[in-house]
Short mmCIF file of the C-alpha atoms (twelve columns), coordinates in Angstrom:
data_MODEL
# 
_entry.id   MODEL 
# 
loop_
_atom_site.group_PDB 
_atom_site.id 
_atom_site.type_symbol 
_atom_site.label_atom_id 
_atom_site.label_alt_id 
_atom_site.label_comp_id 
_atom_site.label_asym_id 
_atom_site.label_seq_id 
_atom_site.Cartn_x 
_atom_site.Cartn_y 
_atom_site.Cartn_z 
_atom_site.pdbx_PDB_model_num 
ATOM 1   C CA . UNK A 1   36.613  124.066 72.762 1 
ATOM 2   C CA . UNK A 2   39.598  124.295 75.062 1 
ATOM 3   C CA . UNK A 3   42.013  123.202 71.984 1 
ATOM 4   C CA . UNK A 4   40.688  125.920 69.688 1 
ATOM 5   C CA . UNK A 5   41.468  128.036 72.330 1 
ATOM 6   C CA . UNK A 6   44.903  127.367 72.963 1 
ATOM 7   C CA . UNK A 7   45.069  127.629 69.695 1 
ATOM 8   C CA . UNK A 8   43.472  131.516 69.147 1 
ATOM 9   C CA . UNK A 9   45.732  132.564 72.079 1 
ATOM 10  C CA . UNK A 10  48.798  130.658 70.172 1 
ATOM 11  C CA . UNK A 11  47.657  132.663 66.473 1 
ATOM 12  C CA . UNK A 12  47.432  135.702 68.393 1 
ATOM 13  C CA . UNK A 13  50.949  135.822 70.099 1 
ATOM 14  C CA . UNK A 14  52.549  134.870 67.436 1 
ATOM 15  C CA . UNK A 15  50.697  137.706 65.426 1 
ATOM 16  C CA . UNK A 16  50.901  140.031 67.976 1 
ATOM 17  C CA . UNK A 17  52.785  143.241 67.179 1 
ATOM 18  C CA . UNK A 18  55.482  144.641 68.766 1 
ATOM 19  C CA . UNK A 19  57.781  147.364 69.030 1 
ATOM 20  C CA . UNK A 20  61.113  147.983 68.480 1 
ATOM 21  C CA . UNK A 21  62.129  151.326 69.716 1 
ATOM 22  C CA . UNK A 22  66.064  153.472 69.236 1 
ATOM 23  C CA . UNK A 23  66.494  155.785 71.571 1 
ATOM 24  C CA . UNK A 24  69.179  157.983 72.401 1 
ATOM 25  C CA . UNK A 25  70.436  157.218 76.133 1 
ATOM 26  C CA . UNK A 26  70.784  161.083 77.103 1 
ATOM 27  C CA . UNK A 27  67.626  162.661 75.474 1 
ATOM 28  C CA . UNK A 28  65.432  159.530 75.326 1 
ATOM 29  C CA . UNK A 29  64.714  160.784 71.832 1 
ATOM 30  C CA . UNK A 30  63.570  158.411 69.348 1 
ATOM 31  C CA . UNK A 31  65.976  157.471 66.825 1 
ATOM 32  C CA . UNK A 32  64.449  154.386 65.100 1 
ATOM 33  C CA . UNK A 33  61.504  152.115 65.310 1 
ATOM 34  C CA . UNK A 34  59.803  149.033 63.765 1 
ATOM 35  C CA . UNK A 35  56.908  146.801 64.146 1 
ATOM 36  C CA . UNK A 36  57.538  143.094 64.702 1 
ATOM 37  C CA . UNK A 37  55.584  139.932 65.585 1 
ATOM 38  C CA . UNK A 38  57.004  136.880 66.606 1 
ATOM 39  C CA . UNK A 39  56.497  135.195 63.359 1 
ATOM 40  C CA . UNK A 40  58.233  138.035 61.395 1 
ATOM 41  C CA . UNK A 41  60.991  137.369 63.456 1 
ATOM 42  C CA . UNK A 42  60.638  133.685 62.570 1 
ATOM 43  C CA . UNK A 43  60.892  134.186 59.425 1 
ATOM 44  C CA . UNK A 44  63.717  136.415 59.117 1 
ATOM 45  C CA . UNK A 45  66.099  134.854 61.052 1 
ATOM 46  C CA . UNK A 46  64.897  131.245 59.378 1 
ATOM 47  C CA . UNK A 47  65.613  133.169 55.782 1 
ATOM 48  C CA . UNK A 48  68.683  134.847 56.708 1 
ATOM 49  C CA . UNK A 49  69.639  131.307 58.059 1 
ATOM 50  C CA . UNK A 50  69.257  129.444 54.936 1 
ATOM 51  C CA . UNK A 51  71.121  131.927 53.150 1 
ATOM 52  C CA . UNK A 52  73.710  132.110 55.176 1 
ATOM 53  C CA . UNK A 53  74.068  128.144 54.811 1 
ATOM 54  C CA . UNK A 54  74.038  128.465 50.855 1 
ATOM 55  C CA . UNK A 55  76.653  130.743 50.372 1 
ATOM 56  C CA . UNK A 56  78.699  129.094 52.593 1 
ATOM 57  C CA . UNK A 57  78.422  126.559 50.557 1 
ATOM 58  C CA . UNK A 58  78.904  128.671 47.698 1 
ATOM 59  C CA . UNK A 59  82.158  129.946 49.035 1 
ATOM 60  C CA . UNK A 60  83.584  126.331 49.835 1 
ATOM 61  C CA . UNK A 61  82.539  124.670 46.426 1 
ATOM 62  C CA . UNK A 62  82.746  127.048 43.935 1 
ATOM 63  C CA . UNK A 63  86.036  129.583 45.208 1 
ATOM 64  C CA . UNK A 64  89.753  128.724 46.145 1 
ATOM 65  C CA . UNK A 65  88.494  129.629 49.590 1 
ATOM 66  C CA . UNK A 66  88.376  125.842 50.187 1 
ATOM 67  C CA . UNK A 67  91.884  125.385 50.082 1 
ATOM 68  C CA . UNK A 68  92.136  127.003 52.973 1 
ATOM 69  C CA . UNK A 69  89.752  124.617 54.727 1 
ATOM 70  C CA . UNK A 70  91.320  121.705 56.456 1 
ATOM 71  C CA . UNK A 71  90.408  118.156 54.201 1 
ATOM 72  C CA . UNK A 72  90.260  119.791 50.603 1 
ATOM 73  C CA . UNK A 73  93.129  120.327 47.920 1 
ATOM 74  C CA . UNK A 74  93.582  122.546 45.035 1 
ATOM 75  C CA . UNK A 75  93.067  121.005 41.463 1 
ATOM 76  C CA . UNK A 76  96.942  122.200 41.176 1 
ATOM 77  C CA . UNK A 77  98.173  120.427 43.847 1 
ATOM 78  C CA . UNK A 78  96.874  116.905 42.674 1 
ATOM 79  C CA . UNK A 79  98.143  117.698 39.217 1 
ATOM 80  C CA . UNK A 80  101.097 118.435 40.936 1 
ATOM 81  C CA . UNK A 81  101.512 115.469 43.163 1 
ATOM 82  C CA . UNK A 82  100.631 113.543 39.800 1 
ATOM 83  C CA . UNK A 83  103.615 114.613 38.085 1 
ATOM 84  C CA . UNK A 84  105.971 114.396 41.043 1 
ATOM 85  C CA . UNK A 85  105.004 110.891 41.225 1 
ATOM 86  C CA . UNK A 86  105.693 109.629 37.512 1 
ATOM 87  C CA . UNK A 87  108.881 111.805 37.973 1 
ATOM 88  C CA . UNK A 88  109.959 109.490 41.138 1 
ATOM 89  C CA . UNK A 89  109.182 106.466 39.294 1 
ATOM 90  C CA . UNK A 90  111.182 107.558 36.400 1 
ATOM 91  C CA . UNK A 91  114.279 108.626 38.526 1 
ATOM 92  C CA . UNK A 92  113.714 105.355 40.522 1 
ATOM 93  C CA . UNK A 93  113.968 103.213 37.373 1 
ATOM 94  C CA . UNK A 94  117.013 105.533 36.304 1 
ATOM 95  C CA . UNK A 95  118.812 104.777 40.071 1 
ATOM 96  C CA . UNK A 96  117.563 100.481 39.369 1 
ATOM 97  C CA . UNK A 97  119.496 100.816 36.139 1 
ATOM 98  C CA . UNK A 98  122.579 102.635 37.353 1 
ATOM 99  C CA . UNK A 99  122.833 100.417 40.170 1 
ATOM 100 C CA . UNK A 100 122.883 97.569  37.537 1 
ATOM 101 C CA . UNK A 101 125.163 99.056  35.560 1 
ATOM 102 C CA . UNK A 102 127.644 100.429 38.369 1 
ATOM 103 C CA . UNK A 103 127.411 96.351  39.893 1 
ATOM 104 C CA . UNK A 104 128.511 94.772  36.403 1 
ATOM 105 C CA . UNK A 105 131.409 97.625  36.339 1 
ATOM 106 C CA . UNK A 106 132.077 96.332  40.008 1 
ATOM 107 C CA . UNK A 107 132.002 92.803  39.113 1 
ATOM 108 C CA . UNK A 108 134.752 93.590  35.981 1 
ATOM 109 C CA . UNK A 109 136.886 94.970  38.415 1 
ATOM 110 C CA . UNK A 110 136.862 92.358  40.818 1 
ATOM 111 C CA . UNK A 111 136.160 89.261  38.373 1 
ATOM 112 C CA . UNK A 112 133.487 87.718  40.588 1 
ATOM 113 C CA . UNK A 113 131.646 86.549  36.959 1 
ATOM 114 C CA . UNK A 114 130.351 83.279  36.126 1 
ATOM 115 C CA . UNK A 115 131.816 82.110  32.563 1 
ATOM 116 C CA . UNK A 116 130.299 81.761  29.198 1 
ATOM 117 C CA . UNK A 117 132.316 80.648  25.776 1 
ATOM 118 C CA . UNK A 118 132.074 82.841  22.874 1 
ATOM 119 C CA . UNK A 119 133.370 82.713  19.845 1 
ATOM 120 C CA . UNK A 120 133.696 85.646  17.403 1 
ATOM 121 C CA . UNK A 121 131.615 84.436  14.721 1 
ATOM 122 C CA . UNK A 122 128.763 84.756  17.248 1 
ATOM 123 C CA . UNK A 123 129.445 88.512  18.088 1 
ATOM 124 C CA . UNK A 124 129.817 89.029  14.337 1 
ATOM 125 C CA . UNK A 125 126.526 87.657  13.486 1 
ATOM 126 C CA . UNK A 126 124.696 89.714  16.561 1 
ATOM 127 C CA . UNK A 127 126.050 93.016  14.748 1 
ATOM 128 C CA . UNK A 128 125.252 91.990  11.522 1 
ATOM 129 C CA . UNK A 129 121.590 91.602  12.706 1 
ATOM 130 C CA . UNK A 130 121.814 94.863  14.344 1 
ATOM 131 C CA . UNK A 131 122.842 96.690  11.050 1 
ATOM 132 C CA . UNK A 132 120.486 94.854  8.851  1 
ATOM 133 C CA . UNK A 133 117.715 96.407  10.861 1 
ATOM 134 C CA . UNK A 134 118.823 99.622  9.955  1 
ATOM 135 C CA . UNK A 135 117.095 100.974 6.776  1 
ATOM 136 C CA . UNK A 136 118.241 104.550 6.221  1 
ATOM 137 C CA . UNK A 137 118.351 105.949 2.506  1 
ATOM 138 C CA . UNK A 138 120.802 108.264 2.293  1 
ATOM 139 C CA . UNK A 139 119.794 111.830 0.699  1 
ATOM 140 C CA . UNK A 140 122.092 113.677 -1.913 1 
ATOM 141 C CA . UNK A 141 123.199 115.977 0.879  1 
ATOM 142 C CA . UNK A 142 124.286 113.040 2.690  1 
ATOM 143 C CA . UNK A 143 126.082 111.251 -0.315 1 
ATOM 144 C CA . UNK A 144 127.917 114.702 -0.717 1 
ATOM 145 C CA . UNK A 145 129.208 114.585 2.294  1 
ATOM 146 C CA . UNK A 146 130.089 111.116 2.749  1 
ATOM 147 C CA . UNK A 147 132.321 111.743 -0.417 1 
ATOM 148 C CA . UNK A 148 134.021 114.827 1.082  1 
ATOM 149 C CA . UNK A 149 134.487 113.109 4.681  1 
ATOM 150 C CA . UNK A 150 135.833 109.728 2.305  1 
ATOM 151 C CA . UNK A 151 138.694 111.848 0.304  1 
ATOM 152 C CA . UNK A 152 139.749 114.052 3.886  1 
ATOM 153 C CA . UNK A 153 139.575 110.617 6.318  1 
ATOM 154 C CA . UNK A 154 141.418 108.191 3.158  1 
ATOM 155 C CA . UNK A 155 144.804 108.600 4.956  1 
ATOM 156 C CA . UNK A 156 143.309 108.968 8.986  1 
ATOM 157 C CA . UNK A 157 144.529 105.470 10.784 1 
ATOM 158 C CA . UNK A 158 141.588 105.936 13.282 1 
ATOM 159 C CA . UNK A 159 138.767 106.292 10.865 1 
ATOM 160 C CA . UNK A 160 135.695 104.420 12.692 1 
ATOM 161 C CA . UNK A 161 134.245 101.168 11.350 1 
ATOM 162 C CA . UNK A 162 131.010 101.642 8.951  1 
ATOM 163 C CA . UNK A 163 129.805 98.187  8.676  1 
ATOM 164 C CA . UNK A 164 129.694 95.548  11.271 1 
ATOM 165 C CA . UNK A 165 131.889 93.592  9.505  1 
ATOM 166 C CA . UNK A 166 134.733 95.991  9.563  1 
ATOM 167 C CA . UNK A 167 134.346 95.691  13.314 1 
ATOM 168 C CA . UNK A 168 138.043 94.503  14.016 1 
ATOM 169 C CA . UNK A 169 139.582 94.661  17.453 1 
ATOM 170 C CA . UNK A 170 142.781 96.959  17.904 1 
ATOM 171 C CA . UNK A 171 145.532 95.304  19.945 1 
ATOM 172 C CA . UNK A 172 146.102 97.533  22.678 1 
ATOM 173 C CA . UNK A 173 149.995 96.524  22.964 1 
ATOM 174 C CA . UNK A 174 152.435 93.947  21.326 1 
ATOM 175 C CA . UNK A 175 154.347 91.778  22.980 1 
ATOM 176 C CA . UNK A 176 154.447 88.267  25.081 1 
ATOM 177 C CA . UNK A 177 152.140 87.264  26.635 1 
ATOM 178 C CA . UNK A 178 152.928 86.150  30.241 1 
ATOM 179 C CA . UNK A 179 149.828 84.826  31.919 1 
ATOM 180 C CA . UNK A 180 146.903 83.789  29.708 1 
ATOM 181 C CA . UNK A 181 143.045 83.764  29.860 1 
ATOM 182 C CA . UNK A 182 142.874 80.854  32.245 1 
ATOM 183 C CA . UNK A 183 138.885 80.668  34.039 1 
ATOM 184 C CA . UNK A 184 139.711 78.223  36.749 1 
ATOM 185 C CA . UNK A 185 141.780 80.190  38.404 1 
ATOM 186 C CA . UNK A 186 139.551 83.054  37.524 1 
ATOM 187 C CA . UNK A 187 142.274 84.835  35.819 1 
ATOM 188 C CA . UNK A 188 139.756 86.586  33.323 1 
ATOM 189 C CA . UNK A 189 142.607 88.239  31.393 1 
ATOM 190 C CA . UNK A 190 145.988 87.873  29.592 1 
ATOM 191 C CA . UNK A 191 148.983 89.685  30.687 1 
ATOM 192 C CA . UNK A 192 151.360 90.645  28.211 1 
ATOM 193 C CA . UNK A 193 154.971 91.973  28.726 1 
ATOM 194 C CA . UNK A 194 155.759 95.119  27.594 1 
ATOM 195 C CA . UNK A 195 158.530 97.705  28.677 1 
ATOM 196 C CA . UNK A 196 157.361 100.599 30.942 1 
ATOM 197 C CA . UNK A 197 156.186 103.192 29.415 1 
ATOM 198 C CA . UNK A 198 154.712 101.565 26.488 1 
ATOM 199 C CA . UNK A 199 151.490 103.456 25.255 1 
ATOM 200 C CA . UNK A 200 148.402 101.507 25.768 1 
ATOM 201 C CA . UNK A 201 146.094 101.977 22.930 1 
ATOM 202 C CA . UNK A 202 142.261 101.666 22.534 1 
ATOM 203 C CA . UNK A 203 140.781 98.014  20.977 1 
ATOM 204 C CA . UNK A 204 137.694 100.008 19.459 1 
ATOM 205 C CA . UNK A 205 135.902 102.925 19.237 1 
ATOM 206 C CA . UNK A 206 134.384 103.656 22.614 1 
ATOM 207 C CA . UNK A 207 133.398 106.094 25.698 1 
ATOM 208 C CA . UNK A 208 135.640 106.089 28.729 1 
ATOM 209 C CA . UNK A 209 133.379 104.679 31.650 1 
ATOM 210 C CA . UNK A 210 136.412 104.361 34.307 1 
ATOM 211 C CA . UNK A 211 139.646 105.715 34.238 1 
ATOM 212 C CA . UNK A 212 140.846 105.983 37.881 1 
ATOM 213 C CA . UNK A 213 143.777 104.681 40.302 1 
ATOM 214 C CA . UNK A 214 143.028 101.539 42.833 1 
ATOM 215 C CA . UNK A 215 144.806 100.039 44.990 1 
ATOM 216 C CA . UNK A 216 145.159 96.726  43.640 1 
ATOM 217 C CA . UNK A 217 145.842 97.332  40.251 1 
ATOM 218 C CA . UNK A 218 146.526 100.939 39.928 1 
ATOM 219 C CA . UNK A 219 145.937 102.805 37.076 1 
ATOM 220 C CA . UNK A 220 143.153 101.271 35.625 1 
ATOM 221 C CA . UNK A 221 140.873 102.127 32.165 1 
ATOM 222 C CA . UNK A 222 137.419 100.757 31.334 1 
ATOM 223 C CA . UNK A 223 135.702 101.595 27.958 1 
ATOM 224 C CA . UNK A 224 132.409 100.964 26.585 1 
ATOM 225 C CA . UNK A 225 132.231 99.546  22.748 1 
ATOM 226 C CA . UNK A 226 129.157 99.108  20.390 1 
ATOM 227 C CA . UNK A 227 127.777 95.495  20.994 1 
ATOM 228 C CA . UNK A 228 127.373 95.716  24.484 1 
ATOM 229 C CA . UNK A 229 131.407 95.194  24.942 1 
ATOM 230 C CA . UNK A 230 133.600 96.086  27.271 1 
ATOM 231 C CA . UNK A 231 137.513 96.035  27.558 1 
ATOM 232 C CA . UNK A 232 139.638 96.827  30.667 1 
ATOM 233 C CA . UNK A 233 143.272 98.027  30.749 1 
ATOM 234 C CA . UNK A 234 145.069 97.155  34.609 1 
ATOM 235 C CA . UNK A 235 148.643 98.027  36.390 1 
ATOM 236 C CA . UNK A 236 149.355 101.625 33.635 1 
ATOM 237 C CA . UNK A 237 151.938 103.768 35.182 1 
ATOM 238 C CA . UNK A 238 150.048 106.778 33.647 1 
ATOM 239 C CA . UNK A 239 146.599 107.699 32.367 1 
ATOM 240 C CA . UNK A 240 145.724 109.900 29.291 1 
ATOM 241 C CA . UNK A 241 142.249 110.170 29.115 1 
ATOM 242 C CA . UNK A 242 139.416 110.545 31.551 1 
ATOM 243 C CA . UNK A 243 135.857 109.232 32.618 1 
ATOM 244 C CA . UNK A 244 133.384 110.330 29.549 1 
ATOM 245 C CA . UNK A 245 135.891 111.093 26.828 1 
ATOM 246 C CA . UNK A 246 135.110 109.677 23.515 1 
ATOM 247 C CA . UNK A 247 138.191 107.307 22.114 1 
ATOM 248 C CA . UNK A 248 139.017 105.837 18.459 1 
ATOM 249 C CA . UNK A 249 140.298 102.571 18.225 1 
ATOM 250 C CA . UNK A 250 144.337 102.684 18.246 1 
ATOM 251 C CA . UNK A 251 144.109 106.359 20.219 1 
ATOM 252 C CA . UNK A 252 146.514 106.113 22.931 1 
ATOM 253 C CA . UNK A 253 144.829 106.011 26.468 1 
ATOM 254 C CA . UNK A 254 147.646 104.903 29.324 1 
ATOM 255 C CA . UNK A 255 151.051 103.787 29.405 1 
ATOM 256 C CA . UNK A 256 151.931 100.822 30.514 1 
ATOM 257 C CA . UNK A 257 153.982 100.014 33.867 1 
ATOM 258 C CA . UNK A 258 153.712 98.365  37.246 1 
ATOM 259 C CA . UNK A 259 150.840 99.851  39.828 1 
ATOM 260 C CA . UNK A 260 148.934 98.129  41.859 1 
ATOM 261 C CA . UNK A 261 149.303 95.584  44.623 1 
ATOM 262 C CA . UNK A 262 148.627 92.353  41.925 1 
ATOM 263 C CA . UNK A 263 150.972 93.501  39.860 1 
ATOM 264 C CA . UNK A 264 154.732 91.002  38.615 1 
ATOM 265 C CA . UNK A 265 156.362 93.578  36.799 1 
ATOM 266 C CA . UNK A 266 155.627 96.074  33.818 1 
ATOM 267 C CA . UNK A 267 152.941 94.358  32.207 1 
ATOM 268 C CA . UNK A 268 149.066 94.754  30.458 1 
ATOM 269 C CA . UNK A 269 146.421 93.477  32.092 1 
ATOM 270 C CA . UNK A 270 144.212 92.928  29.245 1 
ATOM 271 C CA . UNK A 271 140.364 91.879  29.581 1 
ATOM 272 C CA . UNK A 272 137.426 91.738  27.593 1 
ATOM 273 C CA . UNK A 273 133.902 91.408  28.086 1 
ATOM 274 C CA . UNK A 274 130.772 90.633  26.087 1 
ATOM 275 C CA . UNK A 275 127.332 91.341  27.433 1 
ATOM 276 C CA . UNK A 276 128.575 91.049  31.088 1 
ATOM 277 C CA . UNK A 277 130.846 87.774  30.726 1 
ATOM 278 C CA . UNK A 278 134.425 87.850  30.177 1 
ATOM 279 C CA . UNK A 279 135.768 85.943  26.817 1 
ATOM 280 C CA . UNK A 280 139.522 85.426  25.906 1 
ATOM 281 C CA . UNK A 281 140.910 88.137  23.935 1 
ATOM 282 C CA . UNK A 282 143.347 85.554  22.453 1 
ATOM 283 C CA . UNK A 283 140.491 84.535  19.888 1 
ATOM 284 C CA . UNK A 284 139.925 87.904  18.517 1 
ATOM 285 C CA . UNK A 285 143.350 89.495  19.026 1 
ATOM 286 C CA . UNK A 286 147.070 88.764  17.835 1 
ATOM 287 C CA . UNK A 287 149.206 90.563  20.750 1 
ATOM 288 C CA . UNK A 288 152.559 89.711  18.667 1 
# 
């Protein structure tokens, strides 16, 4: 009995009506009212509750509004942050090769190289197998203009080689040679005597990687031939070309003199180098 009490006199406050009265402070007039019981209240405020919990979550899943909340990113960003870091890994490999590539150009300059023999058949052979991978049919435009590029270039002396086996070093200068290739004493080179002034001509068709001054053998000239080959020119008195030009073989690119601490008098410091070793120049080039 005393349980189904408490439980009438529970069911009747919170069904009990109330009143909400407006009324205007100065003239106690009434301005607004409304009937309430507890459990209206309830279940208003419970409603407007859950409501106010689901658009929240509305707001913060479906609308850029999250952004602005601390722990969430924009689809943009990430796609963003992708990109940036496939572009870091490509400029990363781009700064590993160029640090490669700038050591071997320091290691030509200073001649700290372990040795390997070559002999020019070899080289030949690697550029044979080069071209013979190379299947290009040539169209009737092409053949047209092959002719006309023939019958102007038939007297040009620095018409580039076609074929690999046209691929015939240039000697840069004539003349005695002084000092040969010698690798014990690390003498990578061959000096050859020449009068100052002499112009210092290109072996092969190349780029200009180097062409600056240094202390210890002054004006010095680097290019970069097909076959992964490389020739360097030490001691000029003068440069012609600079770093990036494009050169044909027997295009003057120094003149010859006497710069640099090393140097014994006007002279050539002539070196070659295949694939990052040096070989003697002697078996590929007559100097006289």
């Amino acid at each position: 009995m005393t349980t189904r009490k408490k439980e009438k006199k529970f069911a009747k406050k919170l069904l009990h009506k109330y009143r909400l009265v407006v009324l205007n402070e100065d003239t106690f007039e009434e301005r607004f009212a409304i009937k309430l019981t507890r459990l209206n209240v309830f279940v208003i405020v419970s409603l407007s509750t859950i409501l106010l919990v689901a658009a929240t979550i509305f707001l913060i899943a479906f609308t850029p509004l999250r952004e602005f909340i601390p722990g969430y990113s924009s689809a943009k960003l990430k796609k963003q942050a992708t990109e940036l870091s496939f572009k870091t890994d490509s400029l990363q490999q781009i700064i590993d090769l160029n640090d490669k590539y700038f050591t071997s150009i320091k290691r030509v300059l200073t001649g700290d190289v372990k040795t390997v023999e070559f002999n020019k058949d070899s080289i030949l052979n690697a550029a044979n197998e080069e071209i013979a991978q190379i299947t290009v049919k040539p169209t009737k435009q092409d053949s047209l203009l092959r002719d006309k590029v023939d019958k102007e270039d038939k007297y040009n002396l620095f018409e580039s080689a076609i074929y690999a086996s046209n691929f015939v070093l240039f000697p840069p200068v004539n003349g005695n040679i002084s000092e040969g290739y010698n690798v014990k004493e690390k003498h990578y080179a061959v000096d050859i005597i020449v009068a100052k002034n002499t112009p210092v001509k290109a072996t092969a068709d190349g780029t200009v990687i180097f062409a600056e001054w240094t202390s210890e053998t002054g004006y010095v000239v680097i290019i970069e031939h097909s076959y992964e080959m490389i020739s360097v020119y030490k001691h000029n008195a003068s440069l012609t070309k600079e770093q990036g030009d494009i050169v044909k073989a027997g295009e003057v690119i120094a003149m010859a003199g006497n710069s640099g601490e090393f140097t014994t008098g006007p002279h050539l410091h002539f070196e070659l180098w295949s694939k990052g070793y040096p070989i003697n120049p002697t078996n590929f080039i007559d100097f006289k």
